[in-house]
LOBA-92387 format. One record per residue (C-alpha): residue in three letters; residue number from 1; x negated, y negated, z. Coordinates in steps of 0.2 Angstrom, whole numbers, padded with zeros to 4 digits, always signed. Each point is the difference from the previous one (the first is absolute). Layout:
KOLKE	ALA	NUM	X	Y	Z
...
***
This chain:
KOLKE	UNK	1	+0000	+0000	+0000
KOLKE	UNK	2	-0009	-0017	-0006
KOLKE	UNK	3	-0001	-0014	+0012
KOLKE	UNK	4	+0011	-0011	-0009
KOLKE	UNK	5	+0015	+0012	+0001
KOLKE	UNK	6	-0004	+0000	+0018
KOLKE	UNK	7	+0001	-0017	+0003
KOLKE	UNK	8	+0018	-0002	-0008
KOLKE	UNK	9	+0006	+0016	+0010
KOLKE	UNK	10	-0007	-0009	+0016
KOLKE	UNK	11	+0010	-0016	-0005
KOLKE	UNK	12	+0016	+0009	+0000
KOLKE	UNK	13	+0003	-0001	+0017
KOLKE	UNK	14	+0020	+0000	+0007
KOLKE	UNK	15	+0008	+0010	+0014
KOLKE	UNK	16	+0017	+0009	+0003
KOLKE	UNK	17	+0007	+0005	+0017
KOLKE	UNK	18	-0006	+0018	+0007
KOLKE	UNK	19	+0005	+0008	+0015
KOLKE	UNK	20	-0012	-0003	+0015
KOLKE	UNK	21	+0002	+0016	+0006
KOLKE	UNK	22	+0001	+0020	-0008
KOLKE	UNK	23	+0008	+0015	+0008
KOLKE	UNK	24	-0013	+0014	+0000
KOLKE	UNK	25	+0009	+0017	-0005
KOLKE	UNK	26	-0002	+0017	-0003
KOLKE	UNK	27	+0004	+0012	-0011
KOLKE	UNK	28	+0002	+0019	+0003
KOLKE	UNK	29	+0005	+0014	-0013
KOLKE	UNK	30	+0003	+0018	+0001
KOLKE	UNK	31	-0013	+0008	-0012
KOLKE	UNK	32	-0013	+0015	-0001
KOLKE	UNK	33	-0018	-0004	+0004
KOLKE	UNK	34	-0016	+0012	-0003
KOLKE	UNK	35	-0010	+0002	+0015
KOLKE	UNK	36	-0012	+0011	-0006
KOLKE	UNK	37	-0007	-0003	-0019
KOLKE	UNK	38	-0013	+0014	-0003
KOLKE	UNK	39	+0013	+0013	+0005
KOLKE	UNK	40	+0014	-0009	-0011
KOLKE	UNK	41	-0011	-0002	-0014
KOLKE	UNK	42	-0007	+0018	+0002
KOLKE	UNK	43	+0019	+0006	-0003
KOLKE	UNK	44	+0003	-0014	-0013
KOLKE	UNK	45	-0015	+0010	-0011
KOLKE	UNK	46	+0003	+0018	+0006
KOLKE	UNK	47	+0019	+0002	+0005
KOLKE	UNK	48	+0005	-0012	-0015
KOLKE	UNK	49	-0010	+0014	-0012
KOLKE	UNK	50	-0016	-0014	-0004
KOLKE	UNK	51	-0011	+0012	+0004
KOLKE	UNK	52	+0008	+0016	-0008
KOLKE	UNK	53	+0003	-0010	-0016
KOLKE	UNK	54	-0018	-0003	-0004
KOLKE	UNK	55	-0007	+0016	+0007
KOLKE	UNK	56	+0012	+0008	-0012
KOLKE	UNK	57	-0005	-0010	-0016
KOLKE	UNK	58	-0018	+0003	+0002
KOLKE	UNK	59	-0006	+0012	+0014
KOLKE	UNK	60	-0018	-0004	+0000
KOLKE	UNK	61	-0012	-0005	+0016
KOLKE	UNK	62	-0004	-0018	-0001
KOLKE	UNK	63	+0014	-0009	-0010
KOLKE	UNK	64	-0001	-0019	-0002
KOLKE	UNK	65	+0015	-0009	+0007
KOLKE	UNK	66	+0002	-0019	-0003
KOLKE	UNK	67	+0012	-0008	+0013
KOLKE	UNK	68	+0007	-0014	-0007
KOLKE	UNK	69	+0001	-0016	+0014
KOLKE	UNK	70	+0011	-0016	-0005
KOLKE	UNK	71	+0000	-0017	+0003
KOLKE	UNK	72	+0014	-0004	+0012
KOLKE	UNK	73	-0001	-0001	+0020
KOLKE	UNK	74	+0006	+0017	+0004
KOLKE	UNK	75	+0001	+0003	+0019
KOLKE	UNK	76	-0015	+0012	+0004
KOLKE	UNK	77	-0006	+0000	-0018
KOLKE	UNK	78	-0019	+0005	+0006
KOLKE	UNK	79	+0005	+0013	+0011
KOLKE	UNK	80	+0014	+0009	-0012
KOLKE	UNK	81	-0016	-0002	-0013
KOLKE	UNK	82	-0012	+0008	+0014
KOLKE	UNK	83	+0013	+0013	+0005
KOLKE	UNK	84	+0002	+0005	-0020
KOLKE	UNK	85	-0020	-0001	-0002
KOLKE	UNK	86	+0000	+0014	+0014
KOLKE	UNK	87	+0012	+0012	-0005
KOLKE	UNK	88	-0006	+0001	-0017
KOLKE	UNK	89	-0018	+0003	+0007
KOLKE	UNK	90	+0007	+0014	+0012
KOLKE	UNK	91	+0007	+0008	-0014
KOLKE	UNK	92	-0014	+0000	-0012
KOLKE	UNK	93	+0000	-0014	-0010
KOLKE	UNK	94	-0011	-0013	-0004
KOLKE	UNK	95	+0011	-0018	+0001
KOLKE	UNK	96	-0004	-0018	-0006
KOLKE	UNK	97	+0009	-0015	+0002
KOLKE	UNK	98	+0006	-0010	-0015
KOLKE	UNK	99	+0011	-0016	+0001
KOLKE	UNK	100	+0016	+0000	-0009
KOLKE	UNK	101	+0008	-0018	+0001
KOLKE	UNK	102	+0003	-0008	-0018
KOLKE	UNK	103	-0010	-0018	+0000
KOLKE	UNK	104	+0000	-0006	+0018
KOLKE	UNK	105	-0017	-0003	+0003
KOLKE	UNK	106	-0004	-0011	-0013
KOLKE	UNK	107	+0002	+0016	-0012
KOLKE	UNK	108	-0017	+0005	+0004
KOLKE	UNK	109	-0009	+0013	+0008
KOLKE	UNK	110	-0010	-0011	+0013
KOLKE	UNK	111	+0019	-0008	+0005
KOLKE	UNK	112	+0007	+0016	+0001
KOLKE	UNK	113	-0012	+0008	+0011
KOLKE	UNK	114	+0000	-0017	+0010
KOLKE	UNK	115	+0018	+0002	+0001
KOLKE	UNK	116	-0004	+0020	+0006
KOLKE	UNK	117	-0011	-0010	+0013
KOLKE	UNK	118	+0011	-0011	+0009
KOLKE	UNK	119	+0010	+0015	+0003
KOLKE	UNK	120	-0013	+0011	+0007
KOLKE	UNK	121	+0002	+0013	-0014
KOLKE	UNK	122	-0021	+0000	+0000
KOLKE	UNK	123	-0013	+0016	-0004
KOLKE	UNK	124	-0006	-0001	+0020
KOLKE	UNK	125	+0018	+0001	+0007
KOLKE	UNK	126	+0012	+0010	-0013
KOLKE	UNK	127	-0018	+0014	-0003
KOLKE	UNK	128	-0002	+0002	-0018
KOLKE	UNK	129	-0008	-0009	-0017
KOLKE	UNK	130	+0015	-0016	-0006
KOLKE	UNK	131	-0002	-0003	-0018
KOLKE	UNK	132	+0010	-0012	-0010
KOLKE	UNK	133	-0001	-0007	-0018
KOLKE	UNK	134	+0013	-0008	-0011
KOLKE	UNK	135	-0003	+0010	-0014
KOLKE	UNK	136	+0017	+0010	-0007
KOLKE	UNK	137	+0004	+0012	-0012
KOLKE	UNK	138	+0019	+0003	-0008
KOLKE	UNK	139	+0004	+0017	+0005
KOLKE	UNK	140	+0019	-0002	-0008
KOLKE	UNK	141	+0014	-0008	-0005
KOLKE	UNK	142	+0017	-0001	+0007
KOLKE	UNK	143	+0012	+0001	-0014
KOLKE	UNK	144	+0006	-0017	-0007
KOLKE	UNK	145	-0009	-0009	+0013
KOLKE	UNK	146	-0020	-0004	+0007
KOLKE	UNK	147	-0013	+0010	-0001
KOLKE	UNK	148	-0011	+0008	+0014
KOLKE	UNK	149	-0014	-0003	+0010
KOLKE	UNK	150	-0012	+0010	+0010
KOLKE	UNK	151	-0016	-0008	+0008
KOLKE	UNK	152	-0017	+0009	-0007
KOLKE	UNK	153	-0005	+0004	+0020
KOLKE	UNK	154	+0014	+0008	+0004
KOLKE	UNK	155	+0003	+0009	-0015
KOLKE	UNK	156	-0019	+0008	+0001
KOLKE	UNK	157	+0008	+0009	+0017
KOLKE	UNK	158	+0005	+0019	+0000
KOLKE	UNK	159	+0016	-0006	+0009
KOLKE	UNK	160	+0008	-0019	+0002
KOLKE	UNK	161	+0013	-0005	+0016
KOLKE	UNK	162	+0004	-0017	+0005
KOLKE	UNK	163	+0004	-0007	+0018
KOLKE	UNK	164	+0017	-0009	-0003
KOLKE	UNK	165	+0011	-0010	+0009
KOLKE	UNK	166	+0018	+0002	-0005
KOLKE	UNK	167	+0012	-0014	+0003
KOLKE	UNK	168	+0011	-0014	-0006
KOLKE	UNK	169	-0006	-0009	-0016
KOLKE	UNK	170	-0002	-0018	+0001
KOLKE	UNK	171	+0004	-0003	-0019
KOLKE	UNK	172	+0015	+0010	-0004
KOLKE	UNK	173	+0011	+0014	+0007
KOLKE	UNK	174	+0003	+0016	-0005
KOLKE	UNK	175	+0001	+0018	+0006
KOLKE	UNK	176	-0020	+0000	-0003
KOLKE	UNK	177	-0011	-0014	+0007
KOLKE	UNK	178	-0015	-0003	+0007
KOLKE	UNK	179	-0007	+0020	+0001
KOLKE	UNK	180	-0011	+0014	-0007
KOLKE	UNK	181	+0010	-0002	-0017
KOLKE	UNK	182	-0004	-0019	-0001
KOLKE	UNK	183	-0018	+0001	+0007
KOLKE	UNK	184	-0006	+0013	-0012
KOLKE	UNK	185	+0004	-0013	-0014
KOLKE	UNK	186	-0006	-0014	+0009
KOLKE	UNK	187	-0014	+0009	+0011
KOLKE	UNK	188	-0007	+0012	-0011
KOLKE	UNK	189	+0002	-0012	-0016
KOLKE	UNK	190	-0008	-0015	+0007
KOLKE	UNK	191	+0001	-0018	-0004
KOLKE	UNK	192	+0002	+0007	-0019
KOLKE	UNK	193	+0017	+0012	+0005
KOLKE	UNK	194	+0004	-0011	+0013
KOLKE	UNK	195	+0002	-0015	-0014
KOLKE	UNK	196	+0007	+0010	-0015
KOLKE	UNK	197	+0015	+0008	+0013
KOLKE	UNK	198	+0002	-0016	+0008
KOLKE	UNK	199	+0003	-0009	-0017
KOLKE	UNK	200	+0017	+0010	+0002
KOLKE	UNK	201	+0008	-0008	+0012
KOLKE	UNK	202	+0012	+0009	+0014
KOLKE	UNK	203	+0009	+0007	-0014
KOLKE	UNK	204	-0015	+0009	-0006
KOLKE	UNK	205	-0005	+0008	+0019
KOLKE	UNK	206	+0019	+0004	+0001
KOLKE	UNK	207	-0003	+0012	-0017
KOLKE	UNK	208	-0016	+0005	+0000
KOLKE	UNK	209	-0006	+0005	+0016
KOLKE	UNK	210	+0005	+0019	+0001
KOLKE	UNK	211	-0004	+0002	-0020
KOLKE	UNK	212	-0016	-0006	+0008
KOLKE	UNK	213	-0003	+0011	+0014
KOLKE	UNK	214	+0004	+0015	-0012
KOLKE	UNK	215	-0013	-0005	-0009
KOLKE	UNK	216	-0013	-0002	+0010
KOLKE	UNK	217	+0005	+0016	+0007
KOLKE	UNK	218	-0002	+0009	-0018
KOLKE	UNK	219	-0013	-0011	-0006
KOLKE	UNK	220	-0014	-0002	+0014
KOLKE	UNK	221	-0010	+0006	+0017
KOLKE	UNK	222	+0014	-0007	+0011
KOLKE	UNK	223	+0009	+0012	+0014
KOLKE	UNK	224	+0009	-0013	+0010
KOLKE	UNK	225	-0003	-0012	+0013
KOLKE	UNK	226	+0002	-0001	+0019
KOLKE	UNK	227	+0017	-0011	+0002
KOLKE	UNK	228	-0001	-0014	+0015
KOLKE	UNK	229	+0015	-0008	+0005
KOLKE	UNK	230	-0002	-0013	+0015
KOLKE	UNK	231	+0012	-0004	+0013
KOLKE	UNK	232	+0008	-0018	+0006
KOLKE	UNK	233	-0016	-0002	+0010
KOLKE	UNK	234	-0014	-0002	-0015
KOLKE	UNK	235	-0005	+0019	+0006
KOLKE	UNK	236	+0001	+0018	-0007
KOLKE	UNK	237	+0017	+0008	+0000
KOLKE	UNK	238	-0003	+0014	-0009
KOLKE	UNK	239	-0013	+0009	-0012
KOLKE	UNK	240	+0007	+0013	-0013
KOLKE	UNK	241	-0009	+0008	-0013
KOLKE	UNK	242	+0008	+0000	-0018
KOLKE	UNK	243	-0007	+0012	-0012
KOLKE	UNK	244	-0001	-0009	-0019
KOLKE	UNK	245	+0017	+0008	-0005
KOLKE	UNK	246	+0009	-0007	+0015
KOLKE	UNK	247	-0007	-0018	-0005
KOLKE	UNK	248	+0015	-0008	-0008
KOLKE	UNK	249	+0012	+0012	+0006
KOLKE	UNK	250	+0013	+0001	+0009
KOLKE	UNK	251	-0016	+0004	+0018
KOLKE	UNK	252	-0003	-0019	-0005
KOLKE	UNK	253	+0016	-0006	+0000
KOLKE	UNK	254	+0006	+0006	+0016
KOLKE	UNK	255	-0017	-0008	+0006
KOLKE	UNK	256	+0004	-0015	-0007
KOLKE	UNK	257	+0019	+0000	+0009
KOLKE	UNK	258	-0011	+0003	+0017
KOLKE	UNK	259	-0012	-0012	-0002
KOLKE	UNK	260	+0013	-0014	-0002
KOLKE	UNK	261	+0012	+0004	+0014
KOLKE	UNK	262	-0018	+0000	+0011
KOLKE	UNK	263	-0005	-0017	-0009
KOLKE	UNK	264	-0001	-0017	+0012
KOLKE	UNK	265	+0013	-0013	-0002
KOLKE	UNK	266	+0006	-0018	+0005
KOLKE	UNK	267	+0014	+0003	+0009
KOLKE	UNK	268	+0012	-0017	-0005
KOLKE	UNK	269	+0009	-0002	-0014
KOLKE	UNK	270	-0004	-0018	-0003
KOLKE	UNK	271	-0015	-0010	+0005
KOLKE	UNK	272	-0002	-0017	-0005
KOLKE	UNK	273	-0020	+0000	+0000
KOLKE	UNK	274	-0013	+0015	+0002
KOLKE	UNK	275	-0018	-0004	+0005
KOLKE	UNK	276	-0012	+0012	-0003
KOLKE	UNK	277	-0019	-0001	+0009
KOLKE	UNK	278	-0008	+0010	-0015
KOLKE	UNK	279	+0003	+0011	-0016
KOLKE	UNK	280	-0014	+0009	-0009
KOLKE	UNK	281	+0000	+0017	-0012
KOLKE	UNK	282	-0004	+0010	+0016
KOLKE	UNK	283	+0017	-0005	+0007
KOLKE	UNK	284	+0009	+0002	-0016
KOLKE	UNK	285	-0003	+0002	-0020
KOLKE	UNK	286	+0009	-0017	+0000
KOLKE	UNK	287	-0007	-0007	+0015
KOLKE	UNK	288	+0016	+0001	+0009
KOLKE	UNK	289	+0013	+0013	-0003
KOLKE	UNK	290	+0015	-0006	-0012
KOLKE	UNK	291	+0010	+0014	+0010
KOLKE	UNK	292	-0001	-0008	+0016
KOLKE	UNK	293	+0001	-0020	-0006
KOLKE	UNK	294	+0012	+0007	-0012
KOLKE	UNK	295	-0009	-0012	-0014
KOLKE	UNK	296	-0006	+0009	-0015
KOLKE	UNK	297	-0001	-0013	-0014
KOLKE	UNK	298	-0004	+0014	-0016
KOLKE	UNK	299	+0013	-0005	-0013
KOLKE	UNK	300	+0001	+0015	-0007
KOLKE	UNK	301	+0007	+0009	+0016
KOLKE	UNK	302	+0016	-0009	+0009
KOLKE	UNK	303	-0003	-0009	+0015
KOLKE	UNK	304	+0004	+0015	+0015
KOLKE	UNK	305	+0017	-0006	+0008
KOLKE	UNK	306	+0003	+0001	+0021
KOLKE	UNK	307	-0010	-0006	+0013
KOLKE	UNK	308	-0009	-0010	+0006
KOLKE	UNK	309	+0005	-0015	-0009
KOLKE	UNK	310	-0014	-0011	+0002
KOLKE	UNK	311	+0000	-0019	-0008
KOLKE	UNK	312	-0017	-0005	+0002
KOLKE	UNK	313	-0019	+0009	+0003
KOLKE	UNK	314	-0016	-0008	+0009
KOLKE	UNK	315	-0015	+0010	-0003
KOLKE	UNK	316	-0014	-0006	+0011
KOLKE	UNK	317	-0019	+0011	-0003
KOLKE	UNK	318	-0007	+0013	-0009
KOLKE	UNK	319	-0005	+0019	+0008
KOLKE	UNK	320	-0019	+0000	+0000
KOLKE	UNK	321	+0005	+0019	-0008
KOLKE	UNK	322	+0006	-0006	-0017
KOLKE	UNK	323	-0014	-0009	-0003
KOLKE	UNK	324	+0006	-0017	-0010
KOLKE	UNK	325	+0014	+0009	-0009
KOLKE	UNK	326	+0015	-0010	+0004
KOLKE	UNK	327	+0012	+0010	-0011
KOLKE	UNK	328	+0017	-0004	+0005
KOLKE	UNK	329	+0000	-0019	+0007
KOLKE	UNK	330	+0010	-0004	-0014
KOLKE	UNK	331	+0014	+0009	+0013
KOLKE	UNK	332	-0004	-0015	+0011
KOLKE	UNK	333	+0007	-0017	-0001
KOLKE	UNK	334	-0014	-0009	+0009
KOLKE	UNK	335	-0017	+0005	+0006
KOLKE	UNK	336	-0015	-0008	+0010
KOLKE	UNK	337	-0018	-0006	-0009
KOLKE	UNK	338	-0009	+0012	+0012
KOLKE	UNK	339	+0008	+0014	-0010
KOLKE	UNK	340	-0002	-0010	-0018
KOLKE	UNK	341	-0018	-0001	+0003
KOLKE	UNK	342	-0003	+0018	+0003
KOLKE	UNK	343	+0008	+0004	-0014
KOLKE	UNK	344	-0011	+0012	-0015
KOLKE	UNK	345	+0010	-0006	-0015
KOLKE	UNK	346	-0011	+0016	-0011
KOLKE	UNK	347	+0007	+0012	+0014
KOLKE	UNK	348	+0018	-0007	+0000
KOLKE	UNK	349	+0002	-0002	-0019
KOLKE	UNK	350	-0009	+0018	-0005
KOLKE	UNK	351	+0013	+0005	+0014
KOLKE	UNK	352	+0014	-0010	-0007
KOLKE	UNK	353	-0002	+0004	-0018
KOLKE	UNK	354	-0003	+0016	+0001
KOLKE	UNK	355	+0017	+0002	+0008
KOLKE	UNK	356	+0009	-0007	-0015
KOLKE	UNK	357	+0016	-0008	+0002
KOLKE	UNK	358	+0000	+0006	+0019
KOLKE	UNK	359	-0017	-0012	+0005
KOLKE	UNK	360	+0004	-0014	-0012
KOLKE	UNK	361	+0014	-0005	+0011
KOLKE	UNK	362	-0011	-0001	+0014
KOLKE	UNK	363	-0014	-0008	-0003
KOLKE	UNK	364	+0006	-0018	+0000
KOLKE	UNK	365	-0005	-0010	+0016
KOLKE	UNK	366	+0013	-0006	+0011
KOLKE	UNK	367	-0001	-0019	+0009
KOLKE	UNK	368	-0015	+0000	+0007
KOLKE	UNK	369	-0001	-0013	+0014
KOLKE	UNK	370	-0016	-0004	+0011
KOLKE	UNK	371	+0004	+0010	+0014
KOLKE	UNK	372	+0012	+0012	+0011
KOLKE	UNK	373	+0011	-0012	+0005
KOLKE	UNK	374	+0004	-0009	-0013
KOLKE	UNK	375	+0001	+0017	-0012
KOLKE	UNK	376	+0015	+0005	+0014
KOLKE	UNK	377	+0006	-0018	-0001
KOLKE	UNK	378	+0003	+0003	-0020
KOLKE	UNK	379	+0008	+0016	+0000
KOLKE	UNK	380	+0010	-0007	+0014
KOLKE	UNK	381	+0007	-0018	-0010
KOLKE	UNK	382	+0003	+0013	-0015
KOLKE	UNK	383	+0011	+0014	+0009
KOLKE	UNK	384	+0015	-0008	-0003
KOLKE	UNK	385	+0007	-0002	+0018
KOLKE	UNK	386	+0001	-0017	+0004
KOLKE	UNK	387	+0006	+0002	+0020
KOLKE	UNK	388	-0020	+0002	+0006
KOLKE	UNK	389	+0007	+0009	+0017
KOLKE	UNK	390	+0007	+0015	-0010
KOLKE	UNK	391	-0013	+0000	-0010
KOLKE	UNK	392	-0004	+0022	-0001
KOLKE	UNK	393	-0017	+0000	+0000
KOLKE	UNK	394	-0011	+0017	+0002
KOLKE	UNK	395	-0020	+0003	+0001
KOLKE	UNK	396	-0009	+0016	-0004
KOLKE	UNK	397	-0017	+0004	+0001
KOLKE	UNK	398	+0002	+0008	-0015
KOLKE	UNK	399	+0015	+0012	-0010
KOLKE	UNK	400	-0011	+0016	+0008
KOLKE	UNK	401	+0002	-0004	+0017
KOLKE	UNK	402	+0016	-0003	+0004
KOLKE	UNK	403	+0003	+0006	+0018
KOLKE	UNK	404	-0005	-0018	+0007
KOLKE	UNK	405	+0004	-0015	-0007
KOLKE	UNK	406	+0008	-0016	+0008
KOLKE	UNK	407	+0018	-0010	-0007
KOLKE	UNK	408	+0005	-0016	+0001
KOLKE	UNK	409	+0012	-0002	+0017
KOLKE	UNK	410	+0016	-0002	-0012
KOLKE	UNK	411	-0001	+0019	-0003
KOLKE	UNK	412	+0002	+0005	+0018
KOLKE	UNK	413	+0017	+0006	+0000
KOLKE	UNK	414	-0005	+0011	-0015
KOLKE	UNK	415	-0015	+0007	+0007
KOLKE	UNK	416	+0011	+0005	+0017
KOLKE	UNK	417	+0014	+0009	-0011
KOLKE	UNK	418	-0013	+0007	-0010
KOLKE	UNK	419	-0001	+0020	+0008
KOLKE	UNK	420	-0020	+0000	-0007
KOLKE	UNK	421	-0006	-0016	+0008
KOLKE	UNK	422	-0004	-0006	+0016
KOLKE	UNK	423	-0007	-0016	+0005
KOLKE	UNK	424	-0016	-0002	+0011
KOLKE	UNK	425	-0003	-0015	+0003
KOLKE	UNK	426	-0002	-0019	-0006
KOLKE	UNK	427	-0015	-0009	-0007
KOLKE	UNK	428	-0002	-0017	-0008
KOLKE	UNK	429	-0003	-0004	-0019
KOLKE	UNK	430	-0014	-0010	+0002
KOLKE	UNK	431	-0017	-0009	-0013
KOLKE	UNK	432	-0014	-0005	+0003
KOLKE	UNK	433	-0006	-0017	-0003
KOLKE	UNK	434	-0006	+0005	-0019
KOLKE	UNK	435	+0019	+0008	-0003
KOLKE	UNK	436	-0007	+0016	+0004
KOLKE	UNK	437	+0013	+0013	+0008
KOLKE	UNK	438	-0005	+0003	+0017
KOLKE	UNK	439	+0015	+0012	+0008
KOLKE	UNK	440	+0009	+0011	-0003
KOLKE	UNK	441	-0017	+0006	-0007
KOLKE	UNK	442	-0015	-0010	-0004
KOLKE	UNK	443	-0007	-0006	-0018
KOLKE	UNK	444	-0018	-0009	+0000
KOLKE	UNK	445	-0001	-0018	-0006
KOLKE	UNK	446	-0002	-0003	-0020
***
């Protein structure tokens, strides 16, 4: 951001009425949680039929197995990467990491191990070699739609799996979303698949998807994927393994169902602002989950309908995880120049345009003001509720963690009739003397 745009954004300096104080609440939900993950994973590959599957398509001592990690902030990524690592070890095999995440990263093999990094997915901790390249080949065709990808590492293995979260898209709805069926496209294609079946649309990952997994099935080294579906608390709530002709099958679907009913939500069904502390691609492919705000902005696929109703989004920092990609701040109505100067337009934009019609919507930049008060103060003059004292007004930490958060006193009666929610306690809404937020949480001066 060059000085002189920060000068005009500093001169823009106005105020609207905020509550003085926020209710602290809690949020509890009734959902599974994994304890212990080497002995889920361990039954993920041997009871789901992992293990049988590739001992029975080549029983030689010593088979390479490339474990394909992803990009996104999985809860206990490293250790259900460690846990797979092991098992295939104990029975013989001789595993290797490989990341399978489309471009994030910058669309290069230093980013993507970067991004392997930040989540700990590293040589010393998960035991074995990583290697990565974004070199493809096509291994096929679905009929009357994109051709197929295949990274050369993973294709050298004897045997391919990937470790996938399976979940609610944040681009379109179907009966298969975010998944094995979606991530061996996207995952195993790289930045070249992950362009070509992005240039679809929703339509196109509605049609194509299970033609997909068939073929990869058919076509490549690929026996399935070790299924992770996380719970309300940002933690594991179950590891299943799914052989590769259960991916894109009715085993997924029923998955899917389970991951959504588990999936965290705002419980209101109408809020006139929502301020959020961060976003990043380690919190969501969007940065913040369109099912939870209930903004998707993708013209191709309708807007989804129910709650929440939210008029206007404050968006105040970046993770340090998602390294400069702010993908997704074009779901924002106002942001802060402490996140605008941490921006890596390369990261965001490869992101962006390698998502199609699903990124380009979200890349544009919200109001940016000089600071967090007056980024709340925009959202808040542009809600569309001109009585300040019933002003609904929520703040997250971020669309992951929604257990705590805090709400503007106007919602009291809702939160106490609410069978979820309990308050416990009260704190102020406070700034430092920069504009800086200093409660309910604290944000360092720009």
């Amino acid at each position: 951001m060059n000085n002189q745009l920060f000068d005009d954004i500093k001169r823009l300096n106005f105020t609207a009425p905020l509550p003085s104080t926020l209710l602290a609440v809690r949020q509890r939900f009734d959902v599974p949680q994994v304890y212990d993950i080497d002995l889920e994973t361990r039954k993920a590959l041997e009871v789901g039929g992992l293990i049988a599957r590739m001992k029975a398509q080549l029983a030689k001592p010593g088979a390479s197995v490339g474990v394909g990690v992803g990009s996104r902030g999985i809860a206990n990524i490293a250790k259900i990467a460690r846990a797979t690592v092991q098992v295939l070890k104990a029975h013989g095999f001789q595993p290797f990491v490989f990341p399978a995440m489309g471009s994030h990263g910058g669309a290069t093999t230093e980013g993507q191990l970067a991004v392997l990094a930040e989540y700990g997915v590293t040589e010393a901790f998960v035991g074995c070699e990583i290697r990565a390249t974004m070199k493809v080949k096509v291994i096929g065709q679905v009929p009357d739609g994109p051709p197929l990808y295949q990274g050369e590492e993973s294709m050298a293995a004897d045997h391919c799996l990937i470790l996938s979260r399976i979940k609610p898209h944040t681009d379109f709805h179907a009966e298969l979303e975010s998944g094995p069926s979606k991530m061996v496209v996207i995952g195993l294609g790289k930045q070249h698949g992950a362009a070509i079946m992005h240039s679809y649309g929703g339509p196109g990952f509605k049609r194509y998807l299970e033609p997909a997994a068939r073929i990869y099935e058919a076509n490549t080294n690929f026996v399935g994927a070790v299924g992770i579906i996380e719970n309300a608390y940002e933690n594991t709530g179950e590891i299943i393994g799914l052989t590769a002709d259960q991916v894109g099958t009715d085993i997924e679907r029923a998955a899917l169902i389970r991951a959504k009913r588990y999936l965290a939500s705002i419980p209101f069904a109408k809020l006139d602002t929502l301020v959020l502390r961060e976003i990043g691609k380690n919190i969501s492919g969007t940065g913040m989950d369109t099912n939870v705000i209930n903004r998707m902005m993708v013209v191709l696929e309708k807007e989804p309908g129910g709650a929440p109703d939210i008029s206007t989004i404050s968006v105040l920092d970046l993770t340090h995880e998602t390294q400069g990609n702010a993908s997704g701040l074009g779901l924002a109505n106002s942001t802060t120049a402490r996140l605008a100067k941490k921006i890596d337009w390369y990261f965001t934009y490869m992101n962006g345009l390698t998502s199609g019609t699903f990124g380009m919507f979200r890349m544009s930049v919200p109001v940016i003001c000089a600071d967090d008060h007056r980024a709340i103060c925009a959202v808040v003059r542009g809600c569309g509720n001109p009585v300040p004292e019933s002003t609904k007004m929520m703040f997250i930490h971020n669309t992951l963690s929604l257990e705590h958060f805090w709400v503007s006193p106007s919602l009291r009666a809702e939160v106490e009739a609410h069978p979820r929610l309990n308050i416990e306690g009260e704190l102020p809404l406070s700034f430092g003397a920069h504009g800086a937020m200093t409660s309910p949480w604290l944000m360092k001066d720009e």
